[in-house]
C-alpha positions as CSV (number, residue, x, y, z in Angstrom):
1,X,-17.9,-9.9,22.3
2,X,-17.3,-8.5,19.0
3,X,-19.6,-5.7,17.8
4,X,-18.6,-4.9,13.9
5,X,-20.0,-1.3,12.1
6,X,-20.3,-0.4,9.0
7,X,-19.7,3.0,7.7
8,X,-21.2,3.8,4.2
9,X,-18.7,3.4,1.9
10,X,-17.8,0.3,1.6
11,X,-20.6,-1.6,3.1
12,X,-20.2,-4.8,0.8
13,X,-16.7,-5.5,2.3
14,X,-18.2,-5.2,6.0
15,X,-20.4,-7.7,5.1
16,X,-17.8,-10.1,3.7
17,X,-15.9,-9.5,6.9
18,X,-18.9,-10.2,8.8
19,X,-20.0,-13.7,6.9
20,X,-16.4,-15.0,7.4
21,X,-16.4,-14.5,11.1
22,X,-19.7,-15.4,11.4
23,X,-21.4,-12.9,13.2
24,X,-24.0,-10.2,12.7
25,X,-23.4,-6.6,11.3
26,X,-24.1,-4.5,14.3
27,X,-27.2,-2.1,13.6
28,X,-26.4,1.8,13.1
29,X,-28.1,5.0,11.7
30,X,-26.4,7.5,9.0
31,X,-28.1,10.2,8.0
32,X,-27.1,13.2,5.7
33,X,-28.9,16.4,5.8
34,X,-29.6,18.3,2.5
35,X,-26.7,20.7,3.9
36,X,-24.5,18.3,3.8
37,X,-23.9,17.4,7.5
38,X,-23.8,13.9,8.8
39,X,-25.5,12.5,12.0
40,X,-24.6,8.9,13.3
41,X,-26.0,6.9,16.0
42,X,-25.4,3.9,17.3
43,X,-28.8,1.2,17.5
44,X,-26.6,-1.3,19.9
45,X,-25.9,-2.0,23.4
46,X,-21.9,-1.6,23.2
47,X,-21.0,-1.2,27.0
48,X,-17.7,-2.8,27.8
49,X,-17.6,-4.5,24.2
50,X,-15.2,-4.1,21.6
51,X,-16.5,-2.2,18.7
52,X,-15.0,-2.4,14.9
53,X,-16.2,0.0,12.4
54,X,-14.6,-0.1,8.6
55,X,-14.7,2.7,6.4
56,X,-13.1,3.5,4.0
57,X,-11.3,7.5,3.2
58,X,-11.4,7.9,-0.4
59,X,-13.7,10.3,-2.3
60,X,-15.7,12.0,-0.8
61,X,-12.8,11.8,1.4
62,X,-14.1,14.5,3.7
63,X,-17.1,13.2,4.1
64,X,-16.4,10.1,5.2
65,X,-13.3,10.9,7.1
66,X,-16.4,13.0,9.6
67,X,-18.7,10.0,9.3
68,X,-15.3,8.1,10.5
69,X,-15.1,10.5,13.1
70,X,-19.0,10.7,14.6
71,X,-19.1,6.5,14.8
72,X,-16.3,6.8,17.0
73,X,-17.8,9.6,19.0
74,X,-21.1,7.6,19.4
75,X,-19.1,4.4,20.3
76,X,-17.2,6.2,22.8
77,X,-20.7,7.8,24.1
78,X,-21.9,4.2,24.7
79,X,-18.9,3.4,26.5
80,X,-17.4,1.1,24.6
81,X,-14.5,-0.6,26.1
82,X,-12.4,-0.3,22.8
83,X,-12.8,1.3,19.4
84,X,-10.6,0.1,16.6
85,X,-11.0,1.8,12.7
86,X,-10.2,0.0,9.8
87,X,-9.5,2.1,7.1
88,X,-9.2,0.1,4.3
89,X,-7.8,2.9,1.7
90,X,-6.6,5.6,3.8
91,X,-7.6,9.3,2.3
92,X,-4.6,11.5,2.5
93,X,-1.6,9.3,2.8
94,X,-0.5,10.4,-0.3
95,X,0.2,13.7,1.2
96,X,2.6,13.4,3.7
97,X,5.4,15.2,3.2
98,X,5.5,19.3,2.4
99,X,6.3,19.0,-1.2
100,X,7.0,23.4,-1.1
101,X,6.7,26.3,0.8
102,X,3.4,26.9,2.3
103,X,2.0,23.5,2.4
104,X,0.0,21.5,4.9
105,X,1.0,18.1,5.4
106,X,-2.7,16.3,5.2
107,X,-2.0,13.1,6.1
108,X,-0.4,13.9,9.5
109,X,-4.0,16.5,10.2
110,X,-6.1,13.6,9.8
111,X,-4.1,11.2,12.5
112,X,-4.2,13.9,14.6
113,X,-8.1,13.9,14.3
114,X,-8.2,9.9,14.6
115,X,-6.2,10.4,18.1
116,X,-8.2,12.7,19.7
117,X,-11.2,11.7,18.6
118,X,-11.0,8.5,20.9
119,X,-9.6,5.7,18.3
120,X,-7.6,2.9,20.7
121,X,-5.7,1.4,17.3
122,X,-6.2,2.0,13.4
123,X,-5.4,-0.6,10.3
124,X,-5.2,0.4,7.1
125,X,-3.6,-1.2,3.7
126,X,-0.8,-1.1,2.0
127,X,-0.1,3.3,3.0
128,X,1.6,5.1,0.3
129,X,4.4,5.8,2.6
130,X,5.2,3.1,5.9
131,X,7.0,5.8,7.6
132,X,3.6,7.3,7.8
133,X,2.8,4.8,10.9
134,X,5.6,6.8,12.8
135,X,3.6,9.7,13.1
136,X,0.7,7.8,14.8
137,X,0.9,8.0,18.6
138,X,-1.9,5.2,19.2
139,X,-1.6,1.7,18.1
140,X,-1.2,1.0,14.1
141,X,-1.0,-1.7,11.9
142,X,-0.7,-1.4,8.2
143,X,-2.0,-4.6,6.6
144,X,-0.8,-5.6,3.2
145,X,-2.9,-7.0,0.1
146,X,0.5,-7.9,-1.9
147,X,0.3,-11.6,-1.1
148,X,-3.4,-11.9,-2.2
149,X,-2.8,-9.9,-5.5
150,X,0.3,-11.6,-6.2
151,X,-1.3,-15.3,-5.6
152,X,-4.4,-14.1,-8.5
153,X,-1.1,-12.9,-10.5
154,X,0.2,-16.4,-10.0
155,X,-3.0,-18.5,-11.5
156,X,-3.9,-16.2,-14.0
157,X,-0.6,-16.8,-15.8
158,X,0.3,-19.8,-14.3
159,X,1.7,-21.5,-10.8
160,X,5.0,-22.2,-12.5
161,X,6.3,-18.9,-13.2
162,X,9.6,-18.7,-15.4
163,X,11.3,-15.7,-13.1
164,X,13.8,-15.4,-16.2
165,X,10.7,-14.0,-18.4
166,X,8.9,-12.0,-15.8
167,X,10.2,-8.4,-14.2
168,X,8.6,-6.3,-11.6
169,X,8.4,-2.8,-12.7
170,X,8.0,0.2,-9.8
171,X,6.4,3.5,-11.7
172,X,8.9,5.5,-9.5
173,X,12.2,5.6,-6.9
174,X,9.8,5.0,-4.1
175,X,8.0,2.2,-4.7
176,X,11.2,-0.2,-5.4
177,X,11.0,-1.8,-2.1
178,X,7.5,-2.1,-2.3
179,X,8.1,-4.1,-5.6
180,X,11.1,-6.2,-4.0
181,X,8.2,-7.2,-1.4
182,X,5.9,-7.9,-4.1
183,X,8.5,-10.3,-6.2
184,X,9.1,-12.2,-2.9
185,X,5.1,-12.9,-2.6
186,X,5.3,-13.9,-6.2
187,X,8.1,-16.5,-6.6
188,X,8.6,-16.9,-2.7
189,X,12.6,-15.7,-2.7
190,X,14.8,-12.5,-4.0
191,X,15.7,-14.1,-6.7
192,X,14.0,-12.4,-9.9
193,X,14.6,-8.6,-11.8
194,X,13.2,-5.7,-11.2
195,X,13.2,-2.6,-13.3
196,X,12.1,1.4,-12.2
197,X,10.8,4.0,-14.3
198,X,12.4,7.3,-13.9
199,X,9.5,10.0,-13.8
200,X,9.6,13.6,-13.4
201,X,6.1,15.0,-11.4
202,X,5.2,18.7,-12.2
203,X,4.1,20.1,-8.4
204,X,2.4,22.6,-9.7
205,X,0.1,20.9,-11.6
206,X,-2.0,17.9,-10.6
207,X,-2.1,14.5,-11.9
208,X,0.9,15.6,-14.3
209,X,4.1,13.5,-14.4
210,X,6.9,12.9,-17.3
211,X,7.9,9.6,-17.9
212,X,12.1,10.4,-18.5
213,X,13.2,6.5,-19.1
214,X,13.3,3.2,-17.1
215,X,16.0,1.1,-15.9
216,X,16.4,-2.7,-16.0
217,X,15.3,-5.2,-18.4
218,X,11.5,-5.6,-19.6
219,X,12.7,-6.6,-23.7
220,X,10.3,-9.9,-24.4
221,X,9.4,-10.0,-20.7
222,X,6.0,-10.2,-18.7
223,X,6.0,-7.2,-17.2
224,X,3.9,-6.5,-13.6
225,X,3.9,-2.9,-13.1
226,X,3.1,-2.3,-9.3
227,X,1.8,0.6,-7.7
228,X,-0.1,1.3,-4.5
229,X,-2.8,3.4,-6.1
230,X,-4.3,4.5,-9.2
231,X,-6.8,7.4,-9.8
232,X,-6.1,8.9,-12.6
233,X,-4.0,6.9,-14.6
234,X,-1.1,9.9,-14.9
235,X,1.1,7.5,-13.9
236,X,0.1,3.8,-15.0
237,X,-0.8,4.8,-18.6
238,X,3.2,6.0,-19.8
239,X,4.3,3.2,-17.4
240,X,3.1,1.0,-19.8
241,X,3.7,2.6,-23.1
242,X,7.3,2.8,-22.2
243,X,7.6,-0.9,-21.1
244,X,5.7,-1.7,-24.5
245,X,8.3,0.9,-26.6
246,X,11.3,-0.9,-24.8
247,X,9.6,-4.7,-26.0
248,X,7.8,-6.0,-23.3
249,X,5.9,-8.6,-24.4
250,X,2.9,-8.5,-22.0
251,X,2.2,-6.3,-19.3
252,X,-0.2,-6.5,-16.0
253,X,-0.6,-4.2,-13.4
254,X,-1.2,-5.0,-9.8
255,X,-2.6,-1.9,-8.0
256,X,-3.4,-2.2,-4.5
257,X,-6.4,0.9,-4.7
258,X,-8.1,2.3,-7.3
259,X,-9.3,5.3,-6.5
260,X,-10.9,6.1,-10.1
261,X,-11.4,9.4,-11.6
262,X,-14.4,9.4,-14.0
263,X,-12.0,8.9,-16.9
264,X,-9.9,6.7,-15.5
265,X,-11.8,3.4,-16.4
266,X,-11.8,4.4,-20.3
267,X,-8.3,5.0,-20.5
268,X,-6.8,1.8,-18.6
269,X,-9.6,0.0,-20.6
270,X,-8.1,1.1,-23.8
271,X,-4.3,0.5,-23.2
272,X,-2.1,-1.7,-24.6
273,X,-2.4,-4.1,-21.3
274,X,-3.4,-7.6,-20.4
275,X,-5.0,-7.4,-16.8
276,X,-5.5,-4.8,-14.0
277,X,-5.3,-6.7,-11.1
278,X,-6.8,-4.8,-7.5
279,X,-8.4,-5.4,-4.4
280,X,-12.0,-4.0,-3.2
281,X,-10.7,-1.8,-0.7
282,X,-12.5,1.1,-2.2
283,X,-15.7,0.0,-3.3
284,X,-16.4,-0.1,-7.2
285,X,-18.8,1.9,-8.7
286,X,-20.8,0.5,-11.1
287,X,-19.7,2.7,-14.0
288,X,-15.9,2.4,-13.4
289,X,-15.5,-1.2,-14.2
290,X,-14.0,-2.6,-17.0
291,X,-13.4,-5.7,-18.8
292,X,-9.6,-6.0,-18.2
293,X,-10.1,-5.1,-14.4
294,X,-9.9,-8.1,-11.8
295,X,-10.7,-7.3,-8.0
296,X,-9.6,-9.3,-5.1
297,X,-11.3,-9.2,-1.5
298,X,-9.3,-8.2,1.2
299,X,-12.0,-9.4,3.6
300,X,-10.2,-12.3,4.7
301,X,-7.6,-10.7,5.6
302,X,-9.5,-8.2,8.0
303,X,-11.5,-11.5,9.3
304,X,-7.9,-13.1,10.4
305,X,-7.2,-10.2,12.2
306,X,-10.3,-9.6,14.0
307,X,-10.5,-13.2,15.1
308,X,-8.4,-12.3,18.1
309,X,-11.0,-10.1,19.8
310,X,-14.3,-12.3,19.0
311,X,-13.4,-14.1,22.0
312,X,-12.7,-11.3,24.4
């Protein structure tokens, strides 16, 4: 049988999850000390059974990377017969390479922790970089909300899509195959443009890039700018200023996470931009919606996956 967890920061997806495949949320304890520590515990009989628990990395990433860590400790305690994470929005991934000298590379710390910890196989969605599952010596699966995002895309402006009038923009050189996955989601071939801004990112400084120019055509076209993430908007806002200067006629982002800094929701609020299509794999707080945002549930797509072990 089954046995889903929810960790605490994303506890209205768990739920979802749980309603679609039609069982209960398995009962657990998190408590956090006025020093900042964390204690889990387990409520549930979980011998032999295979145990889920979704959580979510983003901030406080470190906090509930540990709470990620002490559920599978407990599990593993109970003797659970497997323990599979779902990490919906993986903290870290965006660090995974030593951009200079001296530098850690964070993301591959954190799958080192998720190994030894006891973890038999980890999801996430949509990683900043797929490569990343290479490090990974246990099972991994990376999970993609790009057909879900693009099919809201699809009714909100309509199920026949003129391709001639639409281009997928990538903010950068390394998202241009994730934008050639997206267009195939979208109009169901490789048939249709695609266009890639040129930006500069200052190292030294964070959440500072340059927008230098973009290449393809966006002049009196509907313009989908897709990224994986946004947090502060460094990137998104002069990817759509630049597709306005160069006459794109409307623009629409689709962003797999938002990770939201506190100024983040003013600022996409206020640009120049039609919708902000996202999913709810971090949960929103109340103060960081807005009215141009749209959110998607990616709890369907977690429930199809999890199917397969309801009836072990």
């Amino acid at each position: 049988m089954l046995k889903l967890f929810s960790g605490t920061s994303n506890p209205e997806l768990t739920n979802q999850v749980a309603h679609l495949l039609n069982i209960p949320l398995s009962k657990s304890e998190v408590v956090r000390f006025q020093n900042s520590e964390v204690r889990v515990r387990v409520e549930e009989d979980v011998k032999n059974e295979f145990c889920v628990v979704i959580q979510s990395t983003d901030n406080p990433t470190d906090t509930n990377l540990m709470e990620m860590f002490l559920f599978c400790d407990a599990l593993k305690r109970q003797e659970a017969r497997k323990v599979i994470g779902i990490i919906p929005y993986f903290g870290y991934a965006r660090q995974d390479i030593q951009h200079r000298e001296g530098e850690c590379v964070s993301a591959n710390v954190v799958i080192r922790f998720l190994e030894s910890i006891g973890f038999d196989k980890i999801y996430t969605f949509d990683i900043h970089d797929e490569a990343t599952q290479g490090v990974f010596s246990i099972p991994f699966k990376n999970l993609s909300a790009s057909s879900l995002v693009a099919d809201e895309i699809k009714k909100y402006i309509g199920e026949t899509i003129d391709r001639k009038k639409v281009t997928i923009v990538s903010p950068d050189q390394g998202g241009i195959e994730r934008a050639r996955k997206f267009g195939e989601h979208l109009f169901g071939d490789d048939k249709f443009s695609v266009a890639v801004i040129e930006k500069k990112r200052d190292q030294d400084h964070i959440h500072k890039s340059e927008v230098l120019d973009i290449y393809g055509d966006v002049k009196n076209k509907t313009v989908i700018l897709l990224d994986d993430i946004v947090t502060s908007g460094s990137t998104l806002i002069p990817a759509v200023k630049i597709c306005r200067e160069k006459g794109a006629e409307k623009v629409f982002a689709a962003i797999m996470h938002h990770d939201f800094s506190p100024a983040a929701s003013e600022k996409i609020q206020a640009l120049d931009l039609e919708k902000f299509f996202t999913t709810n794999t971090i949960r929103l707080k109340d103060q960081k919606g807005f009215a141009k945002l749209h959110e998607i549930s990616i709890a369907p797509i977690i429930a199809e996956e999890l199917r397969l072990f309801k009836t072990r």
